[in-house]
C-alpha positions in Angstrom: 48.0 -31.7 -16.1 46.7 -30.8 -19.7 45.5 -33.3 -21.6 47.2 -33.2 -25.2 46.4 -34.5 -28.6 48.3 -38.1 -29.4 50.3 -36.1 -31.7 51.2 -33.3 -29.7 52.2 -36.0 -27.0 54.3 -38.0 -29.4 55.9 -35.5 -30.3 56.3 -33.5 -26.4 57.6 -37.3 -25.3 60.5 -37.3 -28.5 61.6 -34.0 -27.4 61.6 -35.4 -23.7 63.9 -38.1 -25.0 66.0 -36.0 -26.4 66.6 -33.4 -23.8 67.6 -36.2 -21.7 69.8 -37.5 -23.7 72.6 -35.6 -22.4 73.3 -33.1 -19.2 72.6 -29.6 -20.0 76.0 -27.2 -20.6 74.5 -24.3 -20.2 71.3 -23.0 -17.8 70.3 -20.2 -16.6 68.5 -19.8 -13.1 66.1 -16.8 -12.4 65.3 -15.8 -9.1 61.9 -13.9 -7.6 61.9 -10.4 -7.2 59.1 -8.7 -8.5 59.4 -5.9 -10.5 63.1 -6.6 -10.2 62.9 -8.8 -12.7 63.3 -6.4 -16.1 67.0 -6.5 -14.8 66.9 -10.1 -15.5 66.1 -9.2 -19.0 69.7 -7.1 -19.0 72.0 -10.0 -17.9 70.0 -12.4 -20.2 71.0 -9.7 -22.8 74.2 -9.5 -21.5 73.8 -13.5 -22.0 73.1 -13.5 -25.7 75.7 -10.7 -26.7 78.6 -12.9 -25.6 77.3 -15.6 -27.6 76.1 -17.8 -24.6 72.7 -19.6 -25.1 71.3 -21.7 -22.3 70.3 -25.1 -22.6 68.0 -25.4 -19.6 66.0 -22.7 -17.5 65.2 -23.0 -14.1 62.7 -20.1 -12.2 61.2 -19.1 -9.4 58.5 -16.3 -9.5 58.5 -13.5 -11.6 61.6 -15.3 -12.7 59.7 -18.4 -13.5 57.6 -16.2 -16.2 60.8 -14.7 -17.5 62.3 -18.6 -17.7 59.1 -20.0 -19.0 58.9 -16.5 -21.9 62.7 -17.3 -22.8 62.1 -21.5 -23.2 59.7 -21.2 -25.6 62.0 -19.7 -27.9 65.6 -18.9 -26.7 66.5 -16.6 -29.3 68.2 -12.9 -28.7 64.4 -12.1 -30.8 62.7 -13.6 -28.0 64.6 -11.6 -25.5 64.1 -8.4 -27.3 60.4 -8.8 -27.2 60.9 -9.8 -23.7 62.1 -6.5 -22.9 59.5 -5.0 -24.3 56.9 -7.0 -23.0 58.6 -5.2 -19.6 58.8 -1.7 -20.8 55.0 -2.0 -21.6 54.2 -2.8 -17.6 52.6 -1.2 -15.5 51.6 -1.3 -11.2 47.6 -1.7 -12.4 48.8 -4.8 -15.0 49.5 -7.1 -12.1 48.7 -5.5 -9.2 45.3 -3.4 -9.8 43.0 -1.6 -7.9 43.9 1.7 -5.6 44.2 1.8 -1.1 40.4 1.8 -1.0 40.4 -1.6 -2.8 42.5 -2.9 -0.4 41.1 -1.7 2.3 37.7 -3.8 1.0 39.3 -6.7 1.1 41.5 -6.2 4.8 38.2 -5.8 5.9 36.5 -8.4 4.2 38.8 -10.9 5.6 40.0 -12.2 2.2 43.0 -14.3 1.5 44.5 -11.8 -1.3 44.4 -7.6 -1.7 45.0 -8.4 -5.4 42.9 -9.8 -8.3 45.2 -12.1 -10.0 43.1 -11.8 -13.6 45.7 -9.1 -15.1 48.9 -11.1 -14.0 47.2 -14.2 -15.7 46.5 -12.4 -18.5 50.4 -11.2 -18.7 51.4 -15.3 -18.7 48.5 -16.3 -21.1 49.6 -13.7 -23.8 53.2 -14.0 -23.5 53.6 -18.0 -22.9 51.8 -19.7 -26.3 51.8 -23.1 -25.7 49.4 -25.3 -24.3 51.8 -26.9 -21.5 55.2 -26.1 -20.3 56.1 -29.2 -21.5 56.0 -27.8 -25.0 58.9 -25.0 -25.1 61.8 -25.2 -26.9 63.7 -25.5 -24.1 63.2 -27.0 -21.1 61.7 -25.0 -17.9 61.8 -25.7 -15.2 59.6 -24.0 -11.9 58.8 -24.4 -8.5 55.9 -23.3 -6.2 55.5 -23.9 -2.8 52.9 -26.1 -1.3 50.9 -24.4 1.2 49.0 -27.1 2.8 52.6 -29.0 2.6 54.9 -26.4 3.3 57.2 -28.0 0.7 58.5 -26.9 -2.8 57.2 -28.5 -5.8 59.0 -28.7 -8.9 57.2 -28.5 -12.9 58.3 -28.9 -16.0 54.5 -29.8 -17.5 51.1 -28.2 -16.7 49.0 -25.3 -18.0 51.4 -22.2 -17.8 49.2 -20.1 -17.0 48.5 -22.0 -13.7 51.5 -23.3 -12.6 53.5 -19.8 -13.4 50.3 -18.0 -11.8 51.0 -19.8 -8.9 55.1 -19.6 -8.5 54.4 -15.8 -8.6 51.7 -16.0 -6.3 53.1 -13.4 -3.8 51.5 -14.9 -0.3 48.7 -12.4 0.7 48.8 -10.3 -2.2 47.4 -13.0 -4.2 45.2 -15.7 -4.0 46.7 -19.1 -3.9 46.4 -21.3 -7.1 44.9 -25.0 -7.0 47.2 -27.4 -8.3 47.5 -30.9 -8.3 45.3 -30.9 -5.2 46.4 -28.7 -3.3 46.7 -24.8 -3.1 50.3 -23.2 -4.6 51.7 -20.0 -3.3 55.3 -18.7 -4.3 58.3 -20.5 -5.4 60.2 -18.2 -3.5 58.8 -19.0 0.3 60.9 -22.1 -0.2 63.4 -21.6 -3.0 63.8 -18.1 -3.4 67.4 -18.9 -5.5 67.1 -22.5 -7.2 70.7 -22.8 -8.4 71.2 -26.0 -6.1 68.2 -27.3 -8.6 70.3 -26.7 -11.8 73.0 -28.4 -10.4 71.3 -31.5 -9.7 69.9 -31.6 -13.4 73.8 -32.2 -14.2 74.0 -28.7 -16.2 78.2 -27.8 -16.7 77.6 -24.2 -15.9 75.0 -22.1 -14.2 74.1 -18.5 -14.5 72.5 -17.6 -11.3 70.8 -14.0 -12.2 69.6 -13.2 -8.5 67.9 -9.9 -8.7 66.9 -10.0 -5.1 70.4 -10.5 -4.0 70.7 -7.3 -1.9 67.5 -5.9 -2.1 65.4 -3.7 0.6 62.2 -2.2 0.5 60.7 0.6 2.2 62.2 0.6 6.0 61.5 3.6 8.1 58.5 5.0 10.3 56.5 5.9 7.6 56.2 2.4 6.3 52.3 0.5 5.6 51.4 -3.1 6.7 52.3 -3.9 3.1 56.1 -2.3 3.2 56.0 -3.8 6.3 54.8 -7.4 5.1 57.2 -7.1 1.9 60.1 -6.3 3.3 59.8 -9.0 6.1 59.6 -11.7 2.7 62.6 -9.7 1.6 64.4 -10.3 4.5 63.3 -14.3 4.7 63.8 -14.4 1.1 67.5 -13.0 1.6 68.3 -15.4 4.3 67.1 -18.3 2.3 69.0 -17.3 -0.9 72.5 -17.2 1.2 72.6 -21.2 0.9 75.0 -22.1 -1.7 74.7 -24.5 -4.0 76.7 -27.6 -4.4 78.1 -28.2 -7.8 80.6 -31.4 -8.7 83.5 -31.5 -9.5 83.1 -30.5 -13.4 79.9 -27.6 -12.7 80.4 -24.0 -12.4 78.4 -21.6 -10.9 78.6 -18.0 -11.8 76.3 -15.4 -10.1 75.4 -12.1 -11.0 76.9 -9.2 -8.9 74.8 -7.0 -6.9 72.7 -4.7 -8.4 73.1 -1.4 -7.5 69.7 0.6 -8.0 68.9 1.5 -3.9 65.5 0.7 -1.9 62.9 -0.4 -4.3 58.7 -1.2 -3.8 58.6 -4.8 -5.5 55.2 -3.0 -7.4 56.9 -0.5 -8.6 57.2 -0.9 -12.5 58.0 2.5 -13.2 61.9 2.1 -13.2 62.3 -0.6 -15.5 64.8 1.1 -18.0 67.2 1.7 -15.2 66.8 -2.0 -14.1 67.5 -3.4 -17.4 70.4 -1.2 -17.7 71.1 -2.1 -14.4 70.9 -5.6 -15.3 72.8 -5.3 -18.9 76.3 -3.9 -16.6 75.9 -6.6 -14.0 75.2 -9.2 -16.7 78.4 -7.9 -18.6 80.9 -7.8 -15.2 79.3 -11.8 -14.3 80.6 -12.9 -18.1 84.2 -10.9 -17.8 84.6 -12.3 -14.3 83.7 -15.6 -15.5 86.1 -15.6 -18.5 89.3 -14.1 -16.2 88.8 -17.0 -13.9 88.7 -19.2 -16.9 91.8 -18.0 -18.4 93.5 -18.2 -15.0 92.5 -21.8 -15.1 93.7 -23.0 -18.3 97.9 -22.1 -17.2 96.8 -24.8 -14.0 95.0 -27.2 -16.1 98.0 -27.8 -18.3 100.8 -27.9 -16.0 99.0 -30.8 -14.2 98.5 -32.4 -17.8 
């Protein structure tokens, strides 16, 4: 964990207080998915436009970076740059170096095909705090425990570690030391953590599962790496089909389908269409959410 100033820590423990104070009404769960995750950006725009702000964020992967960006300042500002931030990416900011690179390290025997420097460099320059603990909001992320085999849950530590390591894609990158062990991807074990959410007593939660339907490359033309993401696609999938249990005053609202076709997880060159993408499914969740709310209220009062 980071060591802060006493002031700093004084003033990270009153905030702690005070977010505890009360359960969260509103939060917002991201799920992995790679590049996916600009369509995040949509719904979260989709969010903001109805006038719904979250309270809590909860992420795994690329959607802990997106949760962990958004907590430090939940403001439709912070989401604009967000989107930004996502139109500015490119395949050689996170994952660089061409099929001969790759081919080094297959044959090398390494852990990882992928340097993790330019990813770390994405979370250092867009996450300015010292320690997660710090955002505005609460955050938080999971990783999974390799040595374990268990999830792990944050809401303090270096961000640039502890995100690093929920979006540490197992074999692409190398996994991240943490608390003494070695930290691959939130989403091995918790591709979806809604169930999370629920259990930090939040009144309703936006699920914005990118990966909800998604496929890779799957044909005879596909590499070991199609063949390696897709089969994490496919686990992922079957892991994100649990639902969550809410109580008896929780909602849970997930975000349709996206509808954008076979997609390479790397592949940062479609992102307006994803937040487009994301921006319609984001606006059909919130219009579903408020007819079934309407449809309630006639219910409610004849039992009053």
């Amino acid at each position: 964990m980071t060591v802060l100033p006493l002031w700093r820590r004084a003033r990270r423990d009153a905030a702690h207080a005070a977010r505890s104070a009360e359960p969260p009404r509103e939060a917002v769960v991201f799920s992995g998915g790679g590049s996916l995750g600009a369509a995040q950006v949509g719904a979260l725009q989709a969010l903001y436009e109805a006038g719904i702000t979250p309270d809590v964020v909860v992420g795994c992967s690329v959607g802990a970076l997106n949760a962990a960006y958004l907590a430090v300042d939940p403001s439709p500002e912070r989401v604009r740059s967000l989107e930004e931030l996502w139109r500015q990416m490119h395949r050689a900011d996170v994952f660089p170096g061409g099929r001969f690179s790759v081919a080094r390290k297959l044959a090398g025997r390494d852990d990882h095909l992928y340097s993790n420097r330019g990813l770390r460099a994405v979370i250092t320059d867009g996450i300015p705090v010292t320690d997660l603990a710090e955002t505005r909001i609460p955050c938080h992320v999971v990783t999974t425990d390799l040595i374990a085999g268990e999830p792990v849950w944050w809401t303090s530590g270096k961000p640039e570690d502890v995100l690093l390591a929920s979006a540490c894609l197992p074999g692409l990158f190398e996994p991240v030391p943490l608390g003494g062990s070695l930290h691959v991807d939130g989403g091995v074990t918790c591709p979806v953590p809604a169930q999370h959410a629920i259990d930090l007593g939040a009144a309703r939660v936006w699920v914005l599962d990118v990966a909800r339907e998604f496929h890779g490359w799957a044909d005879d033309r596909m590499t070991a790496m199609d063949v390696l993401l897709e089969s994490f696609a496919i686990s992922r999938a079957h892991l994100g089909r649990r639902s969550p249990v809410a109580g008896p005053h929780q909602q849970i609202v997930n975000l349709p389908p996206l509808r954008i076709g076979r997609h390479d997880l790397r592949d940062f060159s479609k992102t307006a269409r994803l937040l487009a993408a994301g921006r319609e499914a984001g606006r059909a969740m919130i219009a579903a959410e408020r007819s079934r709310t309407l449809s309630a209220k006639p219910a409610a009062t004849a039992a009053s």
